[in-house]
C-alpha positions, 0 to 999 in steps of 0.5 A: 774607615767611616769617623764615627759618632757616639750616643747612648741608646735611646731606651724606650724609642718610640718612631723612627726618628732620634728627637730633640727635647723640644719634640718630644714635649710635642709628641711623647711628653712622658719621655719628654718629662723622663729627659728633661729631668736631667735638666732639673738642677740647670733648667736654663740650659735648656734654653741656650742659644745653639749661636751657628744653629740659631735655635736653642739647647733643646732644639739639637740631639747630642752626638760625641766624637768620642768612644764611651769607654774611656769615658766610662773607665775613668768613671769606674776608676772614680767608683761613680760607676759599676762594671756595666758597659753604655749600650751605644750607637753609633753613625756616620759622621759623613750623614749628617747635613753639616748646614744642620749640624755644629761642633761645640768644644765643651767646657765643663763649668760648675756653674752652667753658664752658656759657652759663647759663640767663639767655643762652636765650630763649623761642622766637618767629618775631617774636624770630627776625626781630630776630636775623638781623643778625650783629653787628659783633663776630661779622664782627670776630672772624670776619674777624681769626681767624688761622691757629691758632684754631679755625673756629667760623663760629657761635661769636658767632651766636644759636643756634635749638635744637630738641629732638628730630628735623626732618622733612626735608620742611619744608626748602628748598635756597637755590634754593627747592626741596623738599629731599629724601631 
């Protein structure tokens, strides 16, 4: 059985590739606009240094090594959010080019401050595998969020960074089918 990889689906996908902020700037600036402005209250992290990449924050797409349901389930436990379910899509762990692609063990901090070069690991399908559990901290966090704190889903969850674009064709929606564009 394959190690899967999570993210949410792109609504809106134009081309057949998954970009990173920096190219949808250079080639879909209303998307580009749509997204960055997650980014709104912590703009400089944008810009921090992806250290095993060499490039920055807006240079990768963002892979988890972790099922949104749980995630998810801890934030309705918070009443953060309803019923609905993430429509996600999943690919491969073994596609993706381990010399393009890192892991960072995320830590959440209120203040956003960059995670240094020690919190990223080399990329591996085996090392995947071993992170695809969130920790009890993470659900804790997620679950006693109140109100007024922001809704950082990922915030505790270890992060699979690519360099550069993903073809959209590798990817499956959660019923198993081919995504496309």
């Amino acid at each position: 059985m394959p190690t899967l990889l999570y993210r949410a689906a792109i609504r809106d996908l134009r081309g057949s590739e998954i970009l990173p902020l920096n190219h949808l700037r250079e080639r879909h600036p209303d998307i580009y606009e749509r997204e960055a402005a997650k980014y709104s209250y912590r703009p400089q992290t944008m810009d921090n240094a992806v250290h095993p990449l060499e490039c920055r924050w807006s240079d990768v797409v963002f892979l988890s090594p972790v099922h949104p349901a749980p995630i998810f389930g801890a934030l309705r436990e918070a009443g953060r959010v309803g019923p609905t379910t993430l429509a996600y899509w999943t690919i491969d762990a073994d596609l993706l080019d381990p010399a393009r692609t890192c892991i960072l063990l995320k830590r959440h901090d209120p203040l956003f401050r960059p995670q240094p070069a020690t919190d990223y690991l080399p990329y591996s399908a085996a090392t995947v595998a071993t992170l695809s559990t969130p920790s009890a901290k993470a659900l804790d966090r997620l679950r006693n969020l109140n109100a007024t704190e922001p809704l950082l889903p990922w915030a505790d969850i270890p992060h699979i960074l690519y360099r550069g674009p993903i073809a959209v064709s590798l990817f499956r929606d959660a019923d198993g089918r081919a995504v496309s564009p």
